[in-house]
C-alpha positions in Angstrom: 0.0 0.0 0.0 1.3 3.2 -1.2 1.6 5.7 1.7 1.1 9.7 1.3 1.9 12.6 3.8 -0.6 14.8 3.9 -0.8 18.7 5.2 -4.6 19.7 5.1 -5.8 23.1 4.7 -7.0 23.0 7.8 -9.6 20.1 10.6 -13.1 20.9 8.8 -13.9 17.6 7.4 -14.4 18.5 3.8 -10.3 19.0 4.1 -9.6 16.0 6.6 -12.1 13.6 7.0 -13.2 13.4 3.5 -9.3 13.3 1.9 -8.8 10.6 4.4 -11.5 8.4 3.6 -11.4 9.1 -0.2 -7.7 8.1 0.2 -8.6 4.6 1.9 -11.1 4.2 -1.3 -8.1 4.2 -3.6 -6.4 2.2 -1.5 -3.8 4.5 0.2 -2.6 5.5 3.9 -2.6 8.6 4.4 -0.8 10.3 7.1 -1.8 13.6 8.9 -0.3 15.7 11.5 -1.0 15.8 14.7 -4.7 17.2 15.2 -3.8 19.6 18.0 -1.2 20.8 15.1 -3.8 21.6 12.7 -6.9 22.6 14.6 -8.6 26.3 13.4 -11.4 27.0 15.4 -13.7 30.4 15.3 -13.8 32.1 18.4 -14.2 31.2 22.1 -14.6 34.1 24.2 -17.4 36.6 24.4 -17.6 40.0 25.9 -21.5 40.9 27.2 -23.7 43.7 29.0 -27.0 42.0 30.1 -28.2 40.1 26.5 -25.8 42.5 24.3 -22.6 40.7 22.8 -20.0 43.4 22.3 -17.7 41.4 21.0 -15.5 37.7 20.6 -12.1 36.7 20.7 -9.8 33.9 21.0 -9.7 31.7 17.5 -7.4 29.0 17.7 -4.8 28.2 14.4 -2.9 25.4 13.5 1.0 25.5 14.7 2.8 26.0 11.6 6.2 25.3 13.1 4.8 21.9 14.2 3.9 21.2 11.0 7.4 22.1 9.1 8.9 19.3 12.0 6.6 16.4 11.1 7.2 17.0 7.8 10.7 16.3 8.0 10.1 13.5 10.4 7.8 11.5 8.3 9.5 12.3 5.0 11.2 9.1 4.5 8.5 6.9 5.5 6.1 8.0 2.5 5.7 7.8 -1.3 4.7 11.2 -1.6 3.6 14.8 -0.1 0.0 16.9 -0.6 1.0 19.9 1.5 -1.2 22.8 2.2 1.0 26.1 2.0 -1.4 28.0 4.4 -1.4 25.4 7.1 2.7 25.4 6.4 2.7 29.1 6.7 0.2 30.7 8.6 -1.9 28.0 10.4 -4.4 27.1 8.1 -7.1 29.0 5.9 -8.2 31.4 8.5 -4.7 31.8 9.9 -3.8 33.4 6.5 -6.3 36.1 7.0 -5.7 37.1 10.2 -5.5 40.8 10.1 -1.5 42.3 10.5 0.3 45.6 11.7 2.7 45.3 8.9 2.4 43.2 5.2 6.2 42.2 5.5 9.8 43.7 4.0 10.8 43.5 0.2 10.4 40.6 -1.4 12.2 37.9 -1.0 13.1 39.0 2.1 9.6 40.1 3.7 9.2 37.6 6.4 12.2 35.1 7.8 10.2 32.8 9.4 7.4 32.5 6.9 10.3 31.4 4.4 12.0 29.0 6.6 8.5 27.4 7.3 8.7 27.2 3.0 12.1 26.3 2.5 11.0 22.5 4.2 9.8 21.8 0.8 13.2 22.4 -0.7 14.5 20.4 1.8 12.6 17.0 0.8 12.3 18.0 -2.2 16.0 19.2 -3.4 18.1 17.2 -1.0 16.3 14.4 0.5 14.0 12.6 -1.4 14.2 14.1 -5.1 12.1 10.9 -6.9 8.8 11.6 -4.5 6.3 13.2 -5.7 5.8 16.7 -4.0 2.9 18.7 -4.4 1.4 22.0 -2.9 -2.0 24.0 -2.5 -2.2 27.7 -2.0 -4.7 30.2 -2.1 -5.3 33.5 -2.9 -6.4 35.6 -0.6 -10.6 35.4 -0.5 -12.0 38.8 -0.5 -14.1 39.1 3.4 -12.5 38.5 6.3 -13.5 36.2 8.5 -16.9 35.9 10.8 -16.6 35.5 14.2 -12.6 35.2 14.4 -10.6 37.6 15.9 -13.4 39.6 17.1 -14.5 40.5 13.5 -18.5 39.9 13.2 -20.5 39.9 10.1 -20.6 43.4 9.6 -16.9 43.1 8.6 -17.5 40.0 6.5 -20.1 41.8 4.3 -18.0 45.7 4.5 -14.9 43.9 3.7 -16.3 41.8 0.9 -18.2 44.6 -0.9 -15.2 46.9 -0.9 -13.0 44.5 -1.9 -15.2 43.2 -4.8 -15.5 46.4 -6.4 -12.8 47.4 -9.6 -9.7 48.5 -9.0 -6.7 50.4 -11.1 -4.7 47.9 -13.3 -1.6 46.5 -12.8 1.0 44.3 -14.2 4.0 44.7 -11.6 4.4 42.9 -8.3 5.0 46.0 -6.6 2.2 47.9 -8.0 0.2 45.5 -7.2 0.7 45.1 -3.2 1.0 49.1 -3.1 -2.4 49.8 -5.2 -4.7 47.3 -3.4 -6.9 50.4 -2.3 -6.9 52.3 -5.9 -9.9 52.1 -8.2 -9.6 52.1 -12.0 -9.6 56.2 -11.7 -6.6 55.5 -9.6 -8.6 57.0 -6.8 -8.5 56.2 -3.0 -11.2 54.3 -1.4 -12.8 55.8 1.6 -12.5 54.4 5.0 -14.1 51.1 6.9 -16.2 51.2 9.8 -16.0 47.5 11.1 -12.8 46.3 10.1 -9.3 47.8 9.9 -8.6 48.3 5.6 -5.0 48.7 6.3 -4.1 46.0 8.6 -6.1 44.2 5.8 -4.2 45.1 2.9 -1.3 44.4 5.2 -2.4 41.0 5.6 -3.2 41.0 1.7 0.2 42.0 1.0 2.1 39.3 3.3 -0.2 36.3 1.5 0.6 37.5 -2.4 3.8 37.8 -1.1 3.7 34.0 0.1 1.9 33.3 -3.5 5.3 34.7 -5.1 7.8 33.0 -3.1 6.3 29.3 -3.8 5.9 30.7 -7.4 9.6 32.0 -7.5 11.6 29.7 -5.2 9.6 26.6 -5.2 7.9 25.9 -8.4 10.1 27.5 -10.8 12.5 26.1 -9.3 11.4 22.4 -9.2 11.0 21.7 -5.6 7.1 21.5 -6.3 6.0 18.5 -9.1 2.5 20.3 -9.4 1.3 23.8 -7.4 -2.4 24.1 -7.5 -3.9 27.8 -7.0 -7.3 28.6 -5.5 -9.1 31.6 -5.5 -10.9 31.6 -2.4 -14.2 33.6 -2.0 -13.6 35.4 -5.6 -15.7 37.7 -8.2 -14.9 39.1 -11.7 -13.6 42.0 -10.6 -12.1 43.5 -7.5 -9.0 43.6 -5.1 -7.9 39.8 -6.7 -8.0 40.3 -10.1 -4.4 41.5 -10.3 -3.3 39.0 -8.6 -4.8 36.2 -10.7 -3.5 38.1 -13.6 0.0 38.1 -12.4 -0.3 34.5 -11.1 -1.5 33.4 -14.2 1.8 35.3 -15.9 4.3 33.5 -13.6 2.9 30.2 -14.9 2.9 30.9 -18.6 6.5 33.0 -18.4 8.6 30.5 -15.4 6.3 27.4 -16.1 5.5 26.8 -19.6 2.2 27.2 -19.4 -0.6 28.7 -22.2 -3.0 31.1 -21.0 -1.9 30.9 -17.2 -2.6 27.3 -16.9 -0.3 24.6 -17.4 -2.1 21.2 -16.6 1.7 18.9 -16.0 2.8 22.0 -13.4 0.7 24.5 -12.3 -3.5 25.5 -12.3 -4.9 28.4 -10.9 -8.8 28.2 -10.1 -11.8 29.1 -8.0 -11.8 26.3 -5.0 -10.2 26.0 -1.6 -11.8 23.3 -0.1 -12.1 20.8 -2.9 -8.2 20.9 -3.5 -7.2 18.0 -1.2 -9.4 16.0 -3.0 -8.0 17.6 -6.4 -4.4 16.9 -5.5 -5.3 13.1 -4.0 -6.4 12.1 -7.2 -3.3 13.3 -8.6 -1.3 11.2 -6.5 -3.4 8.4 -6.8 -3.0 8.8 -10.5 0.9 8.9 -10.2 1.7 6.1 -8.0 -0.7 4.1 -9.3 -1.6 4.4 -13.0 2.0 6.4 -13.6 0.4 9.5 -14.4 -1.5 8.6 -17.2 -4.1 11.2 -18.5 -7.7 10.0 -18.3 -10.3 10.9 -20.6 -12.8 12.8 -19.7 -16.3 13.5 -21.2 -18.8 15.9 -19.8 -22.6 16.5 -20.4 -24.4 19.4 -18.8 -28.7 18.8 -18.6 -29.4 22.3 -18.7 -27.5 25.3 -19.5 -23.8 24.9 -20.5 -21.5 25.2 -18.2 -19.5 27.8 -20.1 -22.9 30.7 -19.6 -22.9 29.8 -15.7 -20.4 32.2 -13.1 -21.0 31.8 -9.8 -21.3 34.8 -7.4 -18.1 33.5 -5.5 -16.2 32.6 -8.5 -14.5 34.4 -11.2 -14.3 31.5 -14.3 -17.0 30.2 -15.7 -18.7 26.7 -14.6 -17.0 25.2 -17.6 -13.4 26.3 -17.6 -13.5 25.2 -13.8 -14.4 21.4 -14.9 -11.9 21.9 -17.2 -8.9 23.3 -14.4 -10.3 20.6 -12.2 -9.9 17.8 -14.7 -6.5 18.7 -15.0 -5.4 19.1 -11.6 -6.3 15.2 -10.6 -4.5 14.1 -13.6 -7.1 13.9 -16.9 -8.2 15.7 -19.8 -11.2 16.7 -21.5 -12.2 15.1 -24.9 -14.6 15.4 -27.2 -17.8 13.7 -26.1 -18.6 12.5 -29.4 -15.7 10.3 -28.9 -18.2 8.2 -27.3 -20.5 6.1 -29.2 -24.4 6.9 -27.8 -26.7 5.8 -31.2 -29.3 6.8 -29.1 -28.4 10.4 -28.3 -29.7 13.1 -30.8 -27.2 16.3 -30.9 -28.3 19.5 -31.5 -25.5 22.0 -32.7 -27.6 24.9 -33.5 -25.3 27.9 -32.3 -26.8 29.8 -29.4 -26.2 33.0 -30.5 -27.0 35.3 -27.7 -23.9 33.7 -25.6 -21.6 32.7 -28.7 -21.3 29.1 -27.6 -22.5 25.9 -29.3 -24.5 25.0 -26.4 -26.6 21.3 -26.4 -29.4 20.8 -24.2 -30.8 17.7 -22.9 -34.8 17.9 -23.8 -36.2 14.7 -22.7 -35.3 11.0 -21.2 -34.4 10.2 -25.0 -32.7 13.1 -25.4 -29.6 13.5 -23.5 -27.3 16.8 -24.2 -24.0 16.3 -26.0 -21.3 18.9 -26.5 -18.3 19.0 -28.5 -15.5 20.0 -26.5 -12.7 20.1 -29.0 -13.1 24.0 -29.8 -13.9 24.7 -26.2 -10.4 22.6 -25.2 -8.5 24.1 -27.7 -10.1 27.9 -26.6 -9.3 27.6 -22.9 -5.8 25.7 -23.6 -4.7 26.2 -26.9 -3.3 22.6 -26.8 -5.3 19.6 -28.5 -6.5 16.7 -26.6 -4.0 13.3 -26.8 -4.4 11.2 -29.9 -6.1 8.1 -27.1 -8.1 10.7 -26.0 -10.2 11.2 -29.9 -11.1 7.5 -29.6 -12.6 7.0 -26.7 -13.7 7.9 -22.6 -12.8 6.5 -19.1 -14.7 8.6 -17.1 -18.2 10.9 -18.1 -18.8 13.4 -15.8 -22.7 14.4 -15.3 -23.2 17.8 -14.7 -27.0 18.8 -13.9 -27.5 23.0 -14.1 -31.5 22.2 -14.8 -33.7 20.6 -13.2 -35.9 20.2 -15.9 -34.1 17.9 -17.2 -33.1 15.7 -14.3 -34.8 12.5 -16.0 -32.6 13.2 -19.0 -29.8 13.2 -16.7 -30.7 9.8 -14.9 -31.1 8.5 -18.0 -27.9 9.3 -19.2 -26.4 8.0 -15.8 -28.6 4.5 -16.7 -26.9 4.2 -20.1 -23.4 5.0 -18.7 -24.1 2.2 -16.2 -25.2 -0.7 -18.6 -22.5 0.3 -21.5 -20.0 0.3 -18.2 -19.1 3.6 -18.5 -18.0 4.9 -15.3 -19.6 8.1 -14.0 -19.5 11.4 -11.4 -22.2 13.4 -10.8 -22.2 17.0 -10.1 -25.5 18.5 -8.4 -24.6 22.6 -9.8 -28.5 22.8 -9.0 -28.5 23.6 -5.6 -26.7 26.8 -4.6 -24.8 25.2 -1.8 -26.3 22.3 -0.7 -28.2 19.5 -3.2 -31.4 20.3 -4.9 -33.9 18.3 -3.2 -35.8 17.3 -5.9 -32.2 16.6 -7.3 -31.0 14.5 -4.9 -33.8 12.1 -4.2 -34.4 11.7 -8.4 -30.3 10.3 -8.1 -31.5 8.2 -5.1 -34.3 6.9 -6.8 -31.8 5.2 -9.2 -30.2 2.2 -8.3 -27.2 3.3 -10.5 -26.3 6.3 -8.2 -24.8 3.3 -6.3 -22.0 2.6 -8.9 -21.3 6.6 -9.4 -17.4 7.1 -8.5 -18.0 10.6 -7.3 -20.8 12.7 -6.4 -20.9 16.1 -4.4 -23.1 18.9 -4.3 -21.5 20.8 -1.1 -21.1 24.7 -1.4 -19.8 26.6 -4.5 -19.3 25.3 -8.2 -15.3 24.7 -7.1 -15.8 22.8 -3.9 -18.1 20.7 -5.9 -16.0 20.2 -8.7 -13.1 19.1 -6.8 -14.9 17.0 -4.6 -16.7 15.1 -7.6 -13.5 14.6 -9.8 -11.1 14.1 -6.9 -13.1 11.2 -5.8 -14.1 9.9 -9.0 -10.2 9.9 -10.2 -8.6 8.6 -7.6 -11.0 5.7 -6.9 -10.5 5.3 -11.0 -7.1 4.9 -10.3 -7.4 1.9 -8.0 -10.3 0.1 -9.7 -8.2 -0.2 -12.5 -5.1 -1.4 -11.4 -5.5 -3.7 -8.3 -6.4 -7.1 -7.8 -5.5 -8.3 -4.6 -9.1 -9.1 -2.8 -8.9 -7.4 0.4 -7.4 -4.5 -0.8 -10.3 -4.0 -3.3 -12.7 -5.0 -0.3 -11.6 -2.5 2.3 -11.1 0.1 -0.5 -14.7 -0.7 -1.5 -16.1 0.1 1.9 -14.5 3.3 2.2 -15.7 5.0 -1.1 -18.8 2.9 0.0 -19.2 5.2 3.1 -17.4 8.6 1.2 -20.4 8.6 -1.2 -23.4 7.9 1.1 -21.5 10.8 3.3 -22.2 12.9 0.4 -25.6 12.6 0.1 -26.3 12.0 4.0 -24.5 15.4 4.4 -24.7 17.5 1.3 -28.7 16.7 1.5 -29.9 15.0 4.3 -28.2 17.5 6.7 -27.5 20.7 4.5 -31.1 21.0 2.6 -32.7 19.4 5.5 -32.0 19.3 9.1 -29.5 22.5 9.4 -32.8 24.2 9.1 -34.3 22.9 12.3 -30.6 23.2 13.9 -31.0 26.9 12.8 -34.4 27.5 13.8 -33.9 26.5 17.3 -30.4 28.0 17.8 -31.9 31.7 16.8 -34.8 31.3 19.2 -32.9 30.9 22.2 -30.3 32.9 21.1 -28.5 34.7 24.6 -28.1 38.5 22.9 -30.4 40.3 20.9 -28.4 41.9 19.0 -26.8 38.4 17.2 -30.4 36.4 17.1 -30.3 36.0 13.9 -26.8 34.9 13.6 -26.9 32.8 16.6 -26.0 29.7 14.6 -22.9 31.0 13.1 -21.3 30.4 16.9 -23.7 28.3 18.8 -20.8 27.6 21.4 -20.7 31.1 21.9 -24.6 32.4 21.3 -26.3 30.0 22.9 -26.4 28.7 26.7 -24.7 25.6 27.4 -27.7 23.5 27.9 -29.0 24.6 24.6 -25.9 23.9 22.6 -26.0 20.2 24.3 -30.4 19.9 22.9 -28.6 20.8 19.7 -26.1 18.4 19.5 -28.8 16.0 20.6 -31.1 16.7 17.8 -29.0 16.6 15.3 -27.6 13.6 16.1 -31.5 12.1 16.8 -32.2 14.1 13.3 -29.4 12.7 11.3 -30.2 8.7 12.5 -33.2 9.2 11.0 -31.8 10.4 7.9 -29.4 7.8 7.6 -31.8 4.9 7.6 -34.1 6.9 5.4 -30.8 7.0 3.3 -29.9 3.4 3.4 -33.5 2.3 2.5 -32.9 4.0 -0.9 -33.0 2.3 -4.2 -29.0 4.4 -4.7 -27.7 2.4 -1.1 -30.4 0.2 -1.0 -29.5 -3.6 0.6 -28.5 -6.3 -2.7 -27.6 -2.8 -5.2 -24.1 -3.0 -6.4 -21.6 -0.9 -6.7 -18.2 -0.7 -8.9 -15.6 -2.8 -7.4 -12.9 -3.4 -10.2 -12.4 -2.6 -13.4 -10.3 -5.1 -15.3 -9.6 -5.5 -19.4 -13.1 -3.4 -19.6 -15.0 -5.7 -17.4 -16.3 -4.2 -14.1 -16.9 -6.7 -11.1 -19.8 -6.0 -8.5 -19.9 -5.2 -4.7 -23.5 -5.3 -3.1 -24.6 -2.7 -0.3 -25.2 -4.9 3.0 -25.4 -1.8 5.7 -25.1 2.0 6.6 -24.6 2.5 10.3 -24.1 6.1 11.8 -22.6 5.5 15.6 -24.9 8.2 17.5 -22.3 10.4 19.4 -20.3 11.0 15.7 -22.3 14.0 14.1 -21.1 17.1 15.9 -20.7 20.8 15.2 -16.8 21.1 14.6 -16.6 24.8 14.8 -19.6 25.4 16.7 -22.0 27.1 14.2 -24.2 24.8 12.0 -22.7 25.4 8.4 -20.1 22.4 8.8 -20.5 19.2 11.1 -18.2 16.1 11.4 -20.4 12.6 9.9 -18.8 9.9 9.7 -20.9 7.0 8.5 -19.7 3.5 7.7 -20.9 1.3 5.0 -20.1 -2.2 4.5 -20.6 -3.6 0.9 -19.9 -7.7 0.0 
């Protein structure tokens, strides 16, 4: 069993938990530092008068310096690194916007100890253990700060985000960009903040791009980093990042051969944060166990194209996102008609109004089907590999309409009987799953052979989530034999895919809104009722917060054995266990079993909640 080192972005389980299950499905140990080491937390003191809150502090951040030791210590013991650079370097995600008194010296020199954290992936890399595979994750700073951390309330979140979305002044140079983060197009000043400090931001804003450039400049260019991966957290089409995308994107095409700031064998930048450790484990599971062979990709969208949707939070289009996310874990996109479907009418008429020749899915017999060679050769000015033209490993499903759910199912039926593998991506619901989605995929009894699903948050963490799992289980499937290994891998995507739909619908369109409900009305201050769930630990008494664990946990039973009686997870429906010489072999769903104490609110507000369920498949 290959083993992996991995440095999350921080303890929410969509960035631990998850990677480390999805990593068990593809048959790899993954190790993880200490979880004292990597804990972020919001925070856990309060200032009151009577039932006013006047204010929080306290957060807790990972230990960076922790991190750079276990790194070294565990270095020779693995086949390969995933590291987070903002756990490295600051703590974790919310470490890396903490607010500062100063945004660093000149660069390369701005900040000693932030580069000696750094310079440990040098070390493995350039002295130590050359041959492993090292890769990295950063981020570009989002635009808010954020809630409830470091006694910044939502009143900063939503100043900081709409000043920092709005246009700025262009600019091409480095310098001009950390010294003109306030300017708008006019090259004018904007005017001052009220709930949060602008300058200690742009300080912080500063010390982060500054970060970006160093792992740009001393890392990747140099070759101490196999593949960097860049998300945009929290981003827009214009404002305070756009700069920096733009330069980011320059670095890659002018120090790492890429083509229009993307080069998919070193370097992608794209909208995502969380989604990235399951990105970069399919990667690795790609490399050490296929030997980095590209897999082909096809994707249909039922409903509008993916290329007319951009998501509030995102800067690139649904489309080009698939796309950056197909390349990260280690595939390509090719053209779907590539893929015999005699059934499948195409329409190419050319949609005019968005200059795209868009193909919509109109009925159960009609499932969409899009030519991606222009689209490929558009976005990446590089044609798709001569295997790719012939044929598809992977389709991914991608449902923007739910009018034409049926027509997706339909397509997912097809994929199943031809043996097709599939992932599903639910971009219907804005955050969590659709319901009428969700429980149309559960209705199938293929959903149960699907290799990745998600529907959690924006377009990106979907995305990432989706592929990630679907490549990297891919990448096991079709290369191992051994019978337990195959058995104990099954269980694990097993339980990773009926965590998806147990928490991206069960608990996200569905019980978080009793969880809510009760958490405002007995809210301690009146002046954060309505926010009370964003810090229940905090907001509400202690006896309250221990009613809430209790019903969610009573709530989320009953969801799972809802879940489990599903035709998707139902007892005797199989699921893929092997791929071999174009065959696929069978695993049937026996159980689902949630232990009751499991589901609990991680960082004390009811957006994100550990749930851990098992499933056992024969």
């Amino acid at each position: 069993m290959k083993t992996v080192l991995y440095v999350p972005l921080d303890d929410r389980p969509a960035n631990l938990d998850d990677v480390v299950v999805q990593g068990k499905a593809a048959g790899i140990h993954i190790i993880t530092p200490h979880l004292g080491d990597i804990q972020n937390r919001l925070d856990s003191e309060k200032t009151v008068e009577g039932t006013t809150l006047l204010g929080t502090s306290t957060p807790t951040y990972g230990k960076p310096s922790n991190i750079h030791d276990f790194i070294l210590k565990n270095a020779a013991k693995v086949d390969g690194f995933i590291i987070s650079s903002d756990m490295l370097a600051y703590g974790g995600l919310i470490g890396s916007r903490q607010l500062r008194e100063d945004g660093g010296g000149t660069y390369p020199d701005y900040d000693q100890d932030t580069t000696r954290l750094l310079d440990v992936i040098k070390a493995i890399k350039g002295r130590k253990y050359p041959r492993k595979p090292v890769f990295v994750m950063d981020t570009i700073m989002r635009l808010a700060t954020t809630s409830f951390a470091d006694g910044l309330a939502l009143d900063a979140y939503n100043e900081s985000r709409a000043l920092m979305q709005q246009p700025r002044q262009s600019f091409t140079a480095f310098e001009d960009i950390v010294n003109g983060y306030n300017l708008s197009p006019e090259a004018k000043e904007y005017g001052e903040t009220t709930y949060f400090n602008k300058e200690q931001y742009y300080n912080t804003r500063q010390h982060k791009f500054k970060t970006n450039l160093y792992i740009l400049d001393k890392l990747a260019r140099k070759g101490y980093i196999d593949f960097l991966a860049v998300g945009v957290d929290d981003a827009n089409t214009q404002g305070v990042q756009i700069n920096e995308i733009n330069y980011v994107e320059a670095r890659i095409n002018e120090w790492l051969g890429g083509t229009d700031g993307q080069d998919p064998d070193r370097a992608i930048i794209l909208p995502d944060a969380d989604g990235l450790g399951h990105a970069l484990l399919a990667r690795m599971a790609n490399q050490l166990l296929r030997g980095g062979k590209k897999t082909r990709y096809a994707v249909k969208y039922f409903g509008p194209h993916g290329s007319t949707i951009i998501n509030a939070y995102e800067y690139m289009n649904v489309h080009e996102n698939v796309v950056r996310h197909v390349d990260i874990v280690g595939g390509v996109v090719v053209t779907d008609s590539a893929y015999p479907q005699p059934d499948v009418v195409t329409d190419t008429t050319p949609d005019m109004e968005n200059g795209n020749e868009l193909t919509n899915a109109t009925s159960v017999d009609e499932a969409s089907s899009f030519d991606m060679a222009s689209e490929l050769d558009r976005m990446t000015n590089r044609h798709p590999g001569k295997p790719g033209n012939k044929s598809v490993d992977i389709e991914i499903i991608a449902i923007t309409a739910l009018d034409q759910m049926q027509a997706a199912v339909a397509q997912l039926t097809s994929n199943s009987e031809k043996g097709l593998p599939s992932v599903v991506i639910d971009f219907v619901g804005k955050g969590p799953a659709n319901v009428d989605v969700a429980e149309a995929l559960l209705n199938s009894p293929y959903t149960g052979r699907v290799l990745g699903y998600s529907a959690w948050n924006t377009p990106g963490n979907k995305i990432g989530m989706a592929v990630g799992m679907g490549q990297s289980r891919y990448a096991l499937i079709t290369t191992e034999t051994h019978a337990h290994t195959l058995r104990d891998a099954m269980n694990a995507h097993g339980s990773l895919l009926f965590k998806r739909f147990l928490k991206d619908y069960y608990y996200k369109a569905v019980a978080i809104a009793d969880i809510r409900t009760y958490s405002r009305a007995h809210a301690l201050y009146t002046n954060v009722a309505t926010l009370a769930d964003q810090n229940m630990a905090l907001f509400n008494s202690e006896e309250d917060y221990t009613h809430l664990q209790t019903l969610l946990r009573d709530l989320m039973q009953t969801h799972t054995a809802t879940l489990a009686g599903k035709p998707a997870f139902a007892q005797g429906n199989v699921a893929i266990k092997q791929i071999c010489n174009g065959e696929a072999a069978y695993a049937e769903y026996c159980s689902a079993l949630l232990e009751y104490t499991n589901p609990d609110f991680i960082w004390g507000r009811a957006f994100e909640i550990t749930l851990n369920p098992k499933v056992t498949l024969k």
